[in-house]
N, CA, C and O atoms as CSV, one atom per row, in Angstrom:
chain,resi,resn,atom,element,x,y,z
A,1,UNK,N,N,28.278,18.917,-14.914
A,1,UNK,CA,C,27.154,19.719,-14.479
A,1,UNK,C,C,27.026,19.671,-12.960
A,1,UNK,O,O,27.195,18.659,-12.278
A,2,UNK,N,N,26.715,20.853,-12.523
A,2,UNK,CA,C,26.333,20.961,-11.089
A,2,UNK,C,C,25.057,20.301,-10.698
A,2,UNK,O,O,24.156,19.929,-11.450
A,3,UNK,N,N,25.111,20.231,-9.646
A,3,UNK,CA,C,23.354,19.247,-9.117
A,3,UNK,C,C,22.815,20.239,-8.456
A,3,UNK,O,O,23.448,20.790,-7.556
A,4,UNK,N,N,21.518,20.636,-8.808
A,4,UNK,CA,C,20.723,20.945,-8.174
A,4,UNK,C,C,20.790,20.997,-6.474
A,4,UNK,O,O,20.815,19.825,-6.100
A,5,UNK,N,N,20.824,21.792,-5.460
A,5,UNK,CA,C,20.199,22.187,-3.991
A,5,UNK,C,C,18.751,21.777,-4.247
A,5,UNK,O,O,18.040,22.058,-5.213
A,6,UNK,N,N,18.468,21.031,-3.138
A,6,UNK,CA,C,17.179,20.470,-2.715
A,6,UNK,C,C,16.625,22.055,-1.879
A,6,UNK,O,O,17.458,22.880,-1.504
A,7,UNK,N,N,15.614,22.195,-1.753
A,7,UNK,CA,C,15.167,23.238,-0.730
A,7,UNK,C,C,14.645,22.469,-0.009
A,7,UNK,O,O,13.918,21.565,-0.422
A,8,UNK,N,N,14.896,22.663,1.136
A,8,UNK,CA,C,14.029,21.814,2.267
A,8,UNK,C,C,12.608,22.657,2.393
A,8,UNK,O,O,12.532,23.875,2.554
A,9,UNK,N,N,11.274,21.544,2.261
A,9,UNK,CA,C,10.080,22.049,2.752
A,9,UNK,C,C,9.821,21.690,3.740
A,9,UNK,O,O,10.440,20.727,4.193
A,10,UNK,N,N,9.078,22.144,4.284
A,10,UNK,CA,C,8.162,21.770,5.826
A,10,UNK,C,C,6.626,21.115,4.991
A,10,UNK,O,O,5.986,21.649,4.086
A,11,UNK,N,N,6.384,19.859,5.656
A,11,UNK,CA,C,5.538,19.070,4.914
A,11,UNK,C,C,4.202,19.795,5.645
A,11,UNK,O,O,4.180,20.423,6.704
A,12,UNK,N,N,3.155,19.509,4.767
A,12,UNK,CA,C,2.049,20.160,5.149
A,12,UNK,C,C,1.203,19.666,6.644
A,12,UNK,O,O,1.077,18.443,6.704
A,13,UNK,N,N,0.781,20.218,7.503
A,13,UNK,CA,C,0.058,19.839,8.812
A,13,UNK,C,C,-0.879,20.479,9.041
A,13,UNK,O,O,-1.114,21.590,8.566
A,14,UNK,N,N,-1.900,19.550,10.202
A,14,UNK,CA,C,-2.498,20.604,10.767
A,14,UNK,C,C,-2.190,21.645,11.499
A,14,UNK,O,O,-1.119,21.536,12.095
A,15,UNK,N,N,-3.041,23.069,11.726
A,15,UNK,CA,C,-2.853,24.143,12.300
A,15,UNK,C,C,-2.326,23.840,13.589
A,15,UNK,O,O,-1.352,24.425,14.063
A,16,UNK,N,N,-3.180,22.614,14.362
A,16,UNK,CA,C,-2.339,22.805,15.881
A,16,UNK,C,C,-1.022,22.039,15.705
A,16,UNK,O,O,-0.290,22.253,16.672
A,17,UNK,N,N,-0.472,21.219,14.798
A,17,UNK,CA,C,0.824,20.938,14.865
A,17,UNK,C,C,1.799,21.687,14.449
A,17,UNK,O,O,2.965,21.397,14.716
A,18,UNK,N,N,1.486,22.704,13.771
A,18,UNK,CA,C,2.352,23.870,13.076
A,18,UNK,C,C,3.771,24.000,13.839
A,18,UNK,O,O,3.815,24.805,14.769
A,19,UNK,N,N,4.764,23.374,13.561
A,19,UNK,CA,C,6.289,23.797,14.172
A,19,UNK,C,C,6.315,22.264,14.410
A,19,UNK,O,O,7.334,22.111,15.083
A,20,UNK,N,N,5.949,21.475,14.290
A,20,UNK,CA,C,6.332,19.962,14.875
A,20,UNK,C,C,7.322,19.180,14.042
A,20,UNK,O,O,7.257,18.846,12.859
A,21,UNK,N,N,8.266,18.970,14.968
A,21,UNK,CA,C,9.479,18.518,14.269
A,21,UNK,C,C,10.044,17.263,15.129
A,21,UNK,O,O,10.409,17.270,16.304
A,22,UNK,N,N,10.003,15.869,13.937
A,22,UNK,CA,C,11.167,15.058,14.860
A,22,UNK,C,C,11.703,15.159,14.014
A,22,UNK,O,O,11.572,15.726,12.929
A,23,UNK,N,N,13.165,13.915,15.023
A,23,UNK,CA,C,14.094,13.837,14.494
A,23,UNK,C,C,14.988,12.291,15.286
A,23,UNK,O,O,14.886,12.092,16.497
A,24,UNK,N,N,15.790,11.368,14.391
A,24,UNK,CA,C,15.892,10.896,14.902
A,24,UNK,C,C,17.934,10.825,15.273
A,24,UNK,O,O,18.657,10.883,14.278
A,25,UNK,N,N,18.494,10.726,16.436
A,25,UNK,CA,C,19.848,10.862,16.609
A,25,UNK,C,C,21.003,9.339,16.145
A,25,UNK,O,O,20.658,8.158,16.098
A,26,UNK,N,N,21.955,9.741,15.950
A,26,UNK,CA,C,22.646,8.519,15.844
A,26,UNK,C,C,22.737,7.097,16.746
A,26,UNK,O,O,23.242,6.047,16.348
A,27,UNK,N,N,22.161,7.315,17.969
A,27,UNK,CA,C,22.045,6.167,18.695
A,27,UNK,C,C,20.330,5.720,18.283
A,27,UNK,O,O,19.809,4.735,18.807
A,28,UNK,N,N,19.612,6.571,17.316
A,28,UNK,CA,C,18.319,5.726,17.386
A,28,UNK,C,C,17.273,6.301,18.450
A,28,UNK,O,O,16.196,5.799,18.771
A,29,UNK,N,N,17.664,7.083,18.757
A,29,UNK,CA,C,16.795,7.925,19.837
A,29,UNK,C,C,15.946,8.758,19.173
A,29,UNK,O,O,16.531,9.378,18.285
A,30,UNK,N,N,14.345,9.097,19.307
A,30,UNK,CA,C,13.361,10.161,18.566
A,30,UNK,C,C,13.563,10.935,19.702
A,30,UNK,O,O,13.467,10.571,20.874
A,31,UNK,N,N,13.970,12.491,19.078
A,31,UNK,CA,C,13.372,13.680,19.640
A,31,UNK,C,C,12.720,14.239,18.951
A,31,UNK,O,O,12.758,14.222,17.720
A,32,UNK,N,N,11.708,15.085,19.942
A,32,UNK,CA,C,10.581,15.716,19.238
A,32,UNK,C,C,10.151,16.660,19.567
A,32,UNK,O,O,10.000,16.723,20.787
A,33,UNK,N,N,9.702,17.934,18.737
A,33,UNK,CA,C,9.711,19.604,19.154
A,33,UNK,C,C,8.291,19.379,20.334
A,33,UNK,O,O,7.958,20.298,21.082
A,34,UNK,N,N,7.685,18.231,20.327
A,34,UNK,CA,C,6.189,18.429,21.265
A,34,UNK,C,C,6.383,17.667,22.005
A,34,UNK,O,O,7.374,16.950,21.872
A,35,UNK,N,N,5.202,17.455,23.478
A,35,UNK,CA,C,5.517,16.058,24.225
A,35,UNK,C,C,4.678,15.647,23.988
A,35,UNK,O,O,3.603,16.086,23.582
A,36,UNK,N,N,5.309,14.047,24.369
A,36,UNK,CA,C,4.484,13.380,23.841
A,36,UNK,C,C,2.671,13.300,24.491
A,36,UNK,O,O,1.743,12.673,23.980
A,37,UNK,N,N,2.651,13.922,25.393
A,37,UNK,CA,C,1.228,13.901,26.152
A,37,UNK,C,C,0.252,15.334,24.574
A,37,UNK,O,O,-0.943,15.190,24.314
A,38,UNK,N,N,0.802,16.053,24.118
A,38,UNK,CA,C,0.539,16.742,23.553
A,38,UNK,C,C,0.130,16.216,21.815
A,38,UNK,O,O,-0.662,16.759,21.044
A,39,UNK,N,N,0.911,15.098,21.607
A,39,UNK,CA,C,0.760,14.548,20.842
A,39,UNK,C,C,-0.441,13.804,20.899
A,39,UNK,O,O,-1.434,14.038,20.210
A,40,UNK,N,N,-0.323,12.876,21.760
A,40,UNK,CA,C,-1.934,12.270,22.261
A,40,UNK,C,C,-3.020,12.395,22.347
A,40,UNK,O,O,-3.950,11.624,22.107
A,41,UNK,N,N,-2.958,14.013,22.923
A,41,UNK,CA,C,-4.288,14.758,22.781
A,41,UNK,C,C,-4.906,15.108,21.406
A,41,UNK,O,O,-6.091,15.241,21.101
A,42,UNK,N,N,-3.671,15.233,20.582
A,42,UNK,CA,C,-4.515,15.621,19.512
A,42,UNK,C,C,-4.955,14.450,18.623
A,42,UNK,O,O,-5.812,14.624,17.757
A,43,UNK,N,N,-4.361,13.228,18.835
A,43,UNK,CA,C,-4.294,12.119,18.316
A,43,UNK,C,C,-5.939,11.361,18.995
A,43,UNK,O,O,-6.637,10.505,18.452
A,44,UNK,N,N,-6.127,11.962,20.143
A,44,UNK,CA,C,-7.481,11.291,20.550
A,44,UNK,C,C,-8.323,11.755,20.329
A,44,UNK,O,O,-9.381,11.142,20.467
A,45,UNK,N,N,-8.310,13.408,19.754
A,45,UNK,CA,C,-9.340,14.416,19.115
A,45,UNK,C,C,-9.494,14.072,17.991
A,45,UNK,O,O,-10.613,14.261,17.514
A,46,UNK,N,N,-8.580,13.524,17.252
A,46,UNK,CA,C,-8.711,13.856,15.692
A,46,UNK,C,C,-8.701,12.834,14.979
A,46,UNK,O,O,-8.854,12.889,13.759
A,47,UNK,N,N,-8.447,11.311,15.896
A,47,UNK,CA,C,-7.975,10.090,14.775
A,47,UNK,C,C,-8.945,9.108,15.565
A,47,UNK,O,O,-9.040,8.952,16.783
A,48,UNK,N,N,-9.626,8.504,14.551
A,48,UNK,CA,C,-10.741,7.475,15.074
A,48,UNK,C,C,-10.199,5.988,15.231
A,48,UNK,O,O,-9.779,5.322,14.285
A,49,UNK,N,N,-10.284,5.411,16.987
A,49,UNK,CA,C,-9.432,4.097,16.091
A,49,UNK,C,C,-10.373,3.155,16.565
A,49,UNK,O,O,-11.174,3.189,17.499
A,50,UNK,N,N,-10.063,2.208,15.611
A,50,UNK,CA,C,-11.529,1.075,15.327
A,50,UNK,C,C,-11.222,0.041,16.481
A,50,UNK,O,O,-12.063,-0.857,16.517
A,51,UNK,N,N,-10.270,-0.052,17.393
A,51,UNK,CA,C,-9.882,-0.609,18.053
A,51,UNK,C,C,-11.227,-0.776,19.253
A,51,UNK,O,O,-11.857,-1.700,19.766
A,52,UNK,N,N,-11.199,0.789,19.321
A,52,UNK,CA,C,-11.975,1.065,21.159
A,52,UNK,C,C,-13.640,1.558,20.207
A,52,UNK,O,O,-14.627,1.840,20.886
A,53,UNK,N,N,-13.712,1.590,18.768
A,53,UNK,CA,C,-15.150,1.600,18.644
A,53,UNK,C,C,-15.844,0.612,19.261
A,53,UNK,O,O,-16.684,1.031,20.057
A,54,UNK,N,N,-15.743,-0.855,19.121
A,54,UNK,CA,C,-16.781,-1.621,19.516
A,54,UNK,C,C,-16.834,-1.597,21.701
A,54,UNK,O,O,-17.863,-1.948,22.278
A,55,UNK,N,N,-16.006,-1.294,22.219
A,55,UNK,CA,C,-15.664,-0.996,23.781
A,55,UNK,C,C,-16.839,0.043,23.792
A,55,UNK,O,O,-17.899,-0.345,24.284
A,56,UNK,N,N,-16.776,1.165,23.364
A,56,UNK,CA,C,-17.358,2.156,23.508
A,56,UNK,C,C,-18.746,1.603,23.674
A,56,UNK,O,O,-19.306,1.639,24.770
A,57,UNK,N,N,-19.277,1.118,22.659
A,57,UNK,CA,C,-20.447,0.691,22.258
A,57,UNK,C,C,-20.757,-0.512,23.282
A,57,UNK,O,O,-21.861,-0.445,23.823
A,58,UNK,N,N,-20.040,-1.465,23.581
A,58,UNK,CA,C,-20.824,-2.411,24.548
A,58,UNK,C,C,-20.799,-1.880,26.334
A,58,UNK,O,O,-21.597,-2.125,27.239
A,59,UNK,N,N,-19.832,-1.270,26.323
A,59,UNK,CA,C,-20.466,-0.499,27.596
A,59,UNK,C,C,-21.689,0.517,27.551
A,59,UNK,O,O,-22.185,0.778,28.646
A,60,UNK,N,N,-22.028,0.893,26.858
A,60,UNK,CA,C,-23.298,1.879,26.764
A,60,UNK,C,C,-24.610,0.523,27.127
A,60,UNK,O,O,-25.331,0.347,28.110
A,61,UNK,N,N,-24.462,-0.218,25.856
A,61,UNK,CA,C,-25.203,-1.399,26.108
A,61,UNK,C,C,-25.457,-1.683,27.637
A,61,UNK,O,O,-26.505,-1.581,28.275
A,62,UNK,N,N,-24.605,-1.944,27.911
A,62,UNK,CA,C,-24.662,-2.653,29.829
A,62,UNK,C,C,-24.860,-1.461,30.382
A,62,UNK,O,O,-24.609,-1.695,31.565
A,63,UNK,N,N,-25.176,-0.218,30.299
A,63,UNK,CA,C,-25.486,0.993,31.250
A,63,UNK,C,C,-27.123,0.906,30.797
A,63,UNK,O,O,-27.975,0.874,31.685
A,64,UNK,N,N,-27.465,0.875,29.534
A,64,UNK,CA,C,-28.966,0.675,29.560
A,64,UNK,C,C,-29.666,-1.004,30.069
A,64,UNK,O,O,-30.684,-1.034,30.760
A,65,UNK,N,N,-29.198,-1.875,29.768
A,65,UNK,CA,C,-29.395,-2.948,30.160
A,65,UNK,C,C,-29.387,-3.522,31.576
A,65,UNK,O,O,-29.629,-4.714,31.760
């Protein structure tokens, strides 16, 4: 029996990543259809990190205090 062809999908994303593609080369190197400053931005719009919640919050503190 023959095997089945996979169809390649494009995995689901958000609208502003639409076309974003890595990839990684035989030496181990990531390329990537965006830069990385572009990546960031949307990564600081859209992803909450619990890291810089409590920062956020004690500097406000010391601006009223």
């Amino acid at each position: 029996m023959a095997k089945k062809a996979k169809k390649k999908e494009t995995p689901r994303v958000n609208e502003e990543l639409e076309g974003f593609n890595m990839n990684i080369n035989s030496f181990g190197e990531i390329s990537s259809s965006f830069s990385i400053d572009k990546i960031n931005e949307f990564l600081n719009k859209n992803v909450d990190d619990k890291k810089l919640r409590d920062r956020e919050e004690r500097n406000d503190k010391k601006k009223k205090g």
